[in-house]
LUMDOTOR-321637 format. One record per residue (C-alpha): residue in one letter; x, y, z. Coordinates in steps of 0.001 Angstrom, whole numbers, padded with zeros to 6 digits. Layout:
+-----+---------+---------+---------+
| res |    east |   north |      up |
+-----+---------+---------+---------+
|   A |       X |       Y |       Z |
...
+-----+---------+---------+---------+
//
This chain:
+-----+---------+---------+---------+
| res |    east |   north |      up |
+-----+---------+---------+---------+
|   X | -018811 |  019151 | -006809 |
|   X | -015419 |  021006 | -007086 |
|   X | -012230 |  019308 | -006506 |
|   X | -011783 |  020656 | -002624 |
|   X | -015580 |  018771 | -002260 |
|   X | -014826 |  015440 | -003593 |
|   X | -010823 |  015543 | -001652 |
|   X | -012980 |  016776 |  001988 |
|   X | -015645 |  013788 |  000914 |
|   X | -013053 |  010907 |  000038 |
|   X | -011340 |  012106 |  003638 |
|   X | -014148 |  011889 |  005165 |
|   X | -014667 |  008266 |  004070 |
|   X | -011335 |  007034 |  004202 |
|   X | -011460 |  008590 |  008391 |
|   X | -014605 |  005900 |  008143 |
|   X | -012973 |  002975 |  007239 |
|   X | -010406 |  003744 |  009274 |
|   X | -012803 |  004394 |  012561 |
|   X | -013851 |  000091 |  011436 |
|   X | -010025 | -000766 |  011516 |
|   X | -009537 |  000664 |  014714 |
|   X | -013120 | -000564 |  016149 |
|   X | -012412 | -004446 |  015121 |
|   X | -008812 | -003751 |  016443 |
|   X | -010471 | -002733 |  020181 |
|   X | -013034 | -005667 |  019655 |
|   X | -009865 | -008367 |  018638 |
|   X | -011955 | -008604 |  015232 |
|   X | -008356 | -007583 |  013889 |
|   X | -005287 | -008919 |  015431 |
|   X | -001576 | -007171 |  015430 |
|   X | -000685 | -010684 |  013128 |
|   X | -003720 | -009431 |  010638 |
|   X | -003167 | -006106 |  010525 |
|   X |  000725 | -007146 |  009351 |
|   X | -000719 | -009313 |  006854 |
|   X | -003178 | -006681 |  005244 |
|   X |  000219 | -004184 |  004972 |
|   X |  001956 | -006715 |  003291 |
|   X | -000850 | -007291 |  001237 |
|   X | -000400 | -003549 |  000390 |
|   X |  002801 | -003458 | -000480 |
|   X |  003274 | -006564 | -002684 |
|   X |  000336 | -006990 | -004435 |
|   X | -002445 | -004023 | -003664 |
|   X | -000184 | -001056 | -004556 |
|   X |  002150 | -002722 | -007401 |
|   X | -001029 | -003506 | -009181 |
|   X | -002421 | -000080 | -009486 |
|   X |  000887 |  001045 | -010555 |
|   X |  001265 | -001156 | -013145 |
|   X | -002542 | -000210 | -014173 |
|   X | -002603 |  003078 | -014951 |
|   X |  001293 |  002811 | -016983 |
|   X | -001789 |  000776 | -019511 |
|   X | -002198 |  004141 | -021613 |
|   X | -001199 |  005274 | -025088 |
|   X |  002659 |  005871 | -025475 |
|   X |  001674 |  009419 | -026890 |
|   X |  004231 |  012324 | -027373 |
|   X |  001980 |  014158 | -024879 |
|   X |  002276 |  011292 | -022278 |
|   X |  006032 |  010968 | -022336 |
|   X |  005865 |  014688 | -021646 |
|   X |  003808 |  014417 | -019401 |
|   X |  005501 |  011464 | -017197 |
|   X |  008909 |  013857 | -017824 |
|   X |  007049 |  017267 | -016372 |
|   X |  006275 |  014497 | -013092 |
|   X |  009199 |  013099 | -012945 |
|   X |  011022 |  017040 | -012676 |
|   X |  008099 |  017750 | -010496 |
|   X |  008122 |  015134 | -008249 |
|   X |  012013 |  015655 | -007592 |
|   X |  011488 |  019526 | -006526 |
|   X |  008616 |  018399 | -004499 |
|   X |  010456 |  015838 | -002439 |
|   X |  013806 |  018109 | -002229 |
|   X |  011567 |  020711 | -000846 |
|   X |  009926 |  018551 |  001797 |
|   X |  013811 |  016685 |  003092 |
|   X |  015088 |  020597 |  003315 |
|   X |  012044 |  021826 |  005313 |
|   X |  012028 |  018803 |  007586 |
|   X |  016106 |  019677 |  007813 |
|   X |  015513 |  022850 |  008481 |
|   X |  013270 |  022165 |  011768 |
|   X |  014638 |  019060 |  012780 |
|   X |  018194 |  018477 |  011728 |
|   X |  019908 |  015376 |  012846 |
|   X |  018356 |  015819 |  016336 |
|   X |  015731 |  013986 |  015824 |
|   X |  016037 |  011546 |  013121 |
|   X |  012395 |  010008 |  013636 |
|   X |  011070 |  013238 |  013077 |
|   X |  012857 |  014501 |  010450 |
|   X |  011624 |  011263 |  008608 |
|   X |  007884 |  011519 |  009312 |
|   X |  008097 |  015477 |  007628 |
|   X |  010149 |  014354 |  004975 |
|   X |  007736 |  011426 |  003891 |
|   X |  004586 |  011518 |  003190 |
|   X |  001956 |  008892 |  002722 |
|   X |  002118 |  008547 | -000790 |
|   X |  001024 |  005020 | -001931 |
|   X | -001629 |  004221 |  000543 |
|   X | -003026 |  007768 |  001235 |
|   X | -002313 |  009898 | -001758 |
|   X | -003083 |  007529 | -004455 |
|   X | -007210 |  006905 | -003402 |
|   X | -006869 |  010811 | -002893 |
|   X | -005648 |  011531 | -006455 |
|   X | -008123 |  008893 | -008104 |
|   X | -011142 |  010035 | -006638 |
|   X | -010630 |  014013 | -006726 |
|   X | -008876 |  013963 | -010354 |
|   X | -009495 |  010346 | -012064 |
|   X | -007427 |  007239 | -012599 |
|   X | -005561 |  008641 | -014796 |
|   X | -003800 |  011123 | -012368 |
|   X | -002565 |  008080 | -010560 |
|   X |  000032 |  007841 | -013507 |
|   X |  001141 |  011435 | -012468 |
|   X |  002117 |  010543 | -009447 |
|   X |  003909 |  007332 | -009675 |
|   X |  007154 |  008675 | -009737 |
|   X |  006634 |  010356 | -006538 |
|   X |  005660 |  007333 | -005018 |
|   X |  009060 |  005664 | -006582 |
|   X |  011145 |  008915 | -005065 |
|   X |  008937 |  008459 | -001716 |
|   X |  010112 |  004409 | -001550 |
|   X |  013708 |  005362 | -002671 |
|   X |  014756 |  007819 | -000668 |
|   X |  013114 |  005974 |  002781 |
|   X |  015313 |  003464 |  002057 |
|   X |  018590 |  005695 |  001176 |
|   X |  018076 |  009080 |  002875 |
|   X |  015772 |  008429 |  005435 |
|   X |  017468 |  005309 |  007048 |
|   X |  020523 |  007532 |  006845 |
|   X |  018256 |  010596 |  008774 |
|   X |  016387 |  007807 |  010965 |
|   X |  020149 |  005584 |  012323 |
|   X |  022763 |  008682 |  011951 |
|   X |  024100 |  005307 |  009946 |
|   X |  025139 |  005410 |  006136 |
|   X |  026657 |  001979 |  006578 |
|   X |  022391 |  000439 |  006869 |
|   X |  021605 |  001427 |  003376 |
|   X |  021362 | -001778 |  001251 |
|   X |  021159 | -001158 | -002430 |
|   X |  019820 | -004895 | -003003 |
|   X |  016668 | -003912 | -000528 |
|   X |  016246 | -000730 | -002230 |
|   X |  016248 | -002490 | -006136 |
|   X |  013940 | -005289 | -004990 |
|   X |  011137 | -002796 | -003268 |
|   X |  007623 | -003954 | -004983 |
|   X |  006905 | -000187 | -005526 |
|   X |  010110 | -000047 | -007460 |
|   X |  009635 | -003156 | -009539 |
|   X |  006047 | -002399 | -010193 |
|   X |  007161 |  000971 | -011832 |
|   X |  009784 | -000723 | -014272 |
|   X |  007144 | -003137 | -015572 |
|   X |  004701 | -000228 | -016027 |
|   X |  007291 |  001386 | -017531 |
|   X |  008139 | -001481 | -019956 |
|   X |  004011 | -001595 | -020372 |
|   X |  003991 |  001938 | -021173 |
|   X |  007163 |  002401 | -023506 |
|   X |  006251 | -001182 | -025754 |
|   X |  002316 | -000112 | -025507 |
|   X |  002059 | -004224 | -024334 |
|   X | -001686 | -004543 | -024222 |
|   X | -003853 | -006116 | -020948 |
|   X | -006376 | -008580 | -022036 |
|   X | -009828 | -007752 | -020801 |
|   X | -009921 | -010525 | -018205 |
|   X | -006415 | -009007 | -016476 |
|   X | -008058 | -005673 | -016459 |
|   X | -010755 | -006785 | -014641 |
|   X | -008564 | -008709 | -011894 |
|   X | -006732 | -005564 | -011844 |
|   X | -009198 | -003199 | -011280 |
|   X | -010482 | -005682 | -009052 |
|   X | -007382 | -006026 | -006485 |
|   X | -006966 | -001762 | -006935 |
|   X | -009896 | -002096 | -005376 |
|   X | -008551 | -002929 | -002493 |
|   X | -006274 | -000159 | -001989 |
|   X | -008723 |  002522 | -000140 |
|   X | -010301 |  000235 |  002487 |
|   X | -007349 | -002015 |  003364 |
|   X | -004953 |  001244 |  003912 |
|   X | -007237 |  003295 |  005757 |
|   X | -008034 | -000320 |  008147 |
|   X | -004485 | -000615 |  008806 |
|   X | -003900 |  002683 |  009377 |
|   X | -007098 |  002673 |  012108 |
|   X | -005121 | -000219 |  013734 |
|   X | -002128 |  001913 |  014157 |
|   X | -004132 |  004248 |  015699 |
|   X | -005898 |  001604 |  018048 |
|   X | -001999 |  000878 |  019439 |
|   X | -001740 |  004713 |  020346 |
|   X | -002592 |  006205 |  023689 |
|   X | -004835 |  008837 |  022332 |
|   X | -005063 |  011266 |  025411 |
|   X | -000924 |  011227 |  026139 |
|   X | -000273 |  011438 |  022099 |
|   X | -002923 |  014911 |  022288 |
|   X | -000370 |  016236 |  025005 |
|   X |  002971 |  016106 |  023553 |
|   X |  004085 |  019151 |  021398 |
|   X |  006616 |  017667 |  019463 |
|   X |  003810 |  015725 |  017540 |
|   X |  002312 |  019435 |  016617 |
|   X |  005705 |  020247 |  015058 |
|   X |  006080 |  017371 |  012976 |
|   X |  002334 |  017811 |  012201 |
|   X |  002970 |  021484 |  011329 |
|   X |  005723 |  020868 |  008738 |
|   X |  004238 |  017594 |  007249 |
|   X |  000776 |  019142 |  006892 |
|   X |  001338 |  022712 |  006193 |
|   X |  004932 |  024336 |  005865 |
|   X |  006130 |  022015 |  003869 |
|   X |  003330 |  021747 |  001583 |
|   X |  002775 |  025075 |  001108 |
|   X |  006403 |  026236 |  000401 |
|   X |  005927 |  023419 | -002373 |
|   X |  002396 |  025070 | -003697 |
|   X |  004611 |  028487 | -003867 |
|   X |  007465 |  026941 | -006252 |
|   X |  004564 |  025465 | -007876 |
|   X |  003064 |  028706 | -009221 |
|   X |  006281 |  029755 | -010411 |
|   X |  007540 |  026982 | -012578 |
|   X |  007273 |  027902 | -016632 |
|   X |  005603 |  023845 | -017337 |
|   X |  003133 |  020975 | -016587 |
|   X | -000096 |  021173 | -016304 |
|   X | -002768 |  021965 | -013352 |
|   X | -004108 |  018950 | -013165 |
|   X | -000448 |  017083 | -012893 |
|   X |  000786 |  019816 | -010211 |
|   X | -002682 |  019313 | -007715 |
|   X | -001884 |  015357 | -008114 |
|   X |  001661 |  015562 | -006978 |
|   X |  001004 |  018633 | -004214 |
|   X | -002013 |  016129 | -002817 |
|   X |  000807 |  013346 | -002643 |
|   X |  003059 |  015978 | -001577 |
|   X |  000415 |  017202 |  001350 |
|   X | -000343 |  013694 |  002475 |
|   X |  000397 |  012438 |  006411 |
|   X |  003239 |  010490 |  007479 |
|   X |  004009 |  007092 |  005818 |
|   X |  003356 |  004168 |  007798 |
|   X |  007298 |  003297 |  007079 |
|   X |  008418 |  005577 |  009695 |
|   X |  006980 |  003086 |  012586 |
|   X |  008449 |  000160 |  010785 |
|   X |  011951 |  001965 |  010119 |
|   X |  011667 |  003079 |  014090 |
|   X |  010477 | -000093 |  014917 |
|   X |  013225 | -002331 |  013245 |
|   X |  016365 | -000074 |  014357 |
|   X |  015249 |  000418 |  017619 |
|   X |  014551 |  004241 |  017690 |
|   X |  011216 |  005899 |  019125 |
|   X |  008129 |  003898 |  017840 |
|   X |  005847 |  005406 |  020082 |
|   X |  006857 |  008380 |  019183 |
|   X |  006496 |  007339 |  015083 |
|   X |  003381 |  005498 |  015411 |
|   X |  001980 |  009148 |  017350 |
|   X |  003097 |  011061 |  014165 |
|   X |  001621 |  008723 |  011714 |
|   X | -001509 |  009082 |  014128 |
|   X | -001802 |  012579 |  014619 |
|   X | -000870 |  013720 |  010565 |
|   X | -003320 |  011191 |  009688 |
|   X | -006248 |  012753 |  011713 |
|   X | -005336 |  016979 |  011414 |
|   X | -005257 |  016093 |  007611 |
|   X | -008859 |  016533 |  007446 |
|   X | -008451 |  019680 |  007854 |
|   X | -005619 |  021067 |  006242 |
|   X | -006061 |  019203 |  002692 |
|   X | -008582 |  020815 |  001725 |
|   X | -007029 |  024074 |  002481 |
|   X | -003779 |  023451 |  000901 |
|   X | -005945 |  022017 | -001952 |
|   X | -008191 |  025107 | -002201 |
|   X | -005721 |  027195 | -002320 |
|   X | -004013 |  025801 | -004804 |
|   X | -006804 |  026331 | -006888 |
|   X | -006840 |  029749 | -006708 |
|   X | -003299 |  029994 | -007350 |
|   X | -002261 |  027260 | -009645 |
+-----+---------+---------+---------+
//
């Protein structure tokens, strides 16, 4: 099975899990209190641990080069998606112009990456998800409040994505080796990462009023640049730049191509702005992706 077939076949079960999440949501299986739990879950232990997992490689020459081609990569690809997202939404609508800009790169893009191109592509795209976490908390709150004066540098410094990174770093530049028993809990609790991120993200969609969120255009816009425009201006710079390899561009244009983060609602959520309107985007992105992953991804194929 090519890589489109294995990205369309991981969709499609990820769409299952998340069809359980928002099934024990309806039945009060799930509560709003559990569903917050299994995020945090997510973020401070789930996620962290993969990171750190696949920095567990050889310090080769060829690996430093390659976690320097991501890093350059990953930069253009996130510049590319905050301009787009400018472009169409400006300042107007800062809730938006964060869902287009961010993508859904830790919960979403990592299962993605590790089941169309191996666990070892996760360590491609860990700098993305560092730039992703970074600039939601600098940028984006900026883009989301019209406020410079809510960015907190201590929030930013202490994010588990951020801290998991350094140690993997640390892992990766010392070669510190993992005893067989912590690989095991580690594989173990990465695990975790598929099913309890596509369960949460069926609860979001649970919360949503599926026939009004089908009716509002706005939702097709931010759908249209997350999903398409902005992904496949990035495929086009892609083609053109002189280094890294195929493999290492697909991993970080599937991150890149990803729906909404989940981070939108909570940003909306905790400054008061339009959560419906967030949770709708997450929603929507998260469903039309079915379809237009494995275009972008095919495409790049062909091109790449």
């Amino acid at each position: 099975m090519g890589v489109s077939g294995l990205l369309l076949k991981q969709i499609v079960i990820m769409f299952i899990l998340m069809g359980i999440g928002f099934i024990f949501y309806k039945i009060k299986f799930l509560s709003d209190q559990g569903s917050k739990d299994m995020a945090k879950m997510l973020l401070y232990l789930v996620i962290p641990v993969v990171i750190i997992k696949n920095f567990v490689i050889e310090r080769t020459s060829e690996n430093i080069e390659m976690l320097i081609h991501a890093t350059v990569i990953s930069v253009i690809a996130m510049v590319i998606a905050m301009v787009v997202s400018y472009i169409f939404f400006g300042k107007r609508d800062g809730v938006a112009n964060f869902s287009s800009s961010f993508s859904n790169a830790g919960f979403i893009g990592i299962p993605l990456v590790e089941a169309t191109l191996g666990s070892k592509a996760v360590f491609y795209i860990s700098i993305m998800i560092v730039l992703v976490n970074l600039l939601q908390w600098t940028y984006g709150l900026w883009i989301i409040t019209d406020d410079a004066g809510v960015i907190k540098p201590k929030k930013v410094l202490t994010n588990p994505v951020i801290i998991a990174v350094f140690i993997g770093l640390i892992v990766f530049l010392c070669e510190i080796p993992m005893p067989e028993i912590a690989t095991t809990v580690f594989g173990t609790i990465a695990g975790l990462n598929t099913p309890l991120a596509m369960m949460v993200s069926g609860v979001y969609l649970a919360q949503s009023d599926l026939v009004k969120m089908f009716k509002k255009k706005n939702v097709y816009l931010v759908s249209l640049v997350r999903l398409f425009v902005a992904p496949l201006v990035t495929l086009l710079i892609f083609k053109v730049l002189p280094f890294g390899t195929i493999d290492l561009k697909l991993a970080i244009l599937i991150t890149a191509a990803c729906p909404v983060g989940s981070n939108v609602a909570v940003f909306a959520n905790m400054y008061d702005k339009d959560y419906v309107s967030a949770v709708e985007q997450v929603c929507m992105t998260t469903i039309f992706c079915l379809l237009t992953m494995p275009f972008i991804i095919t495409l790049a194929l062909n091109l790449l």
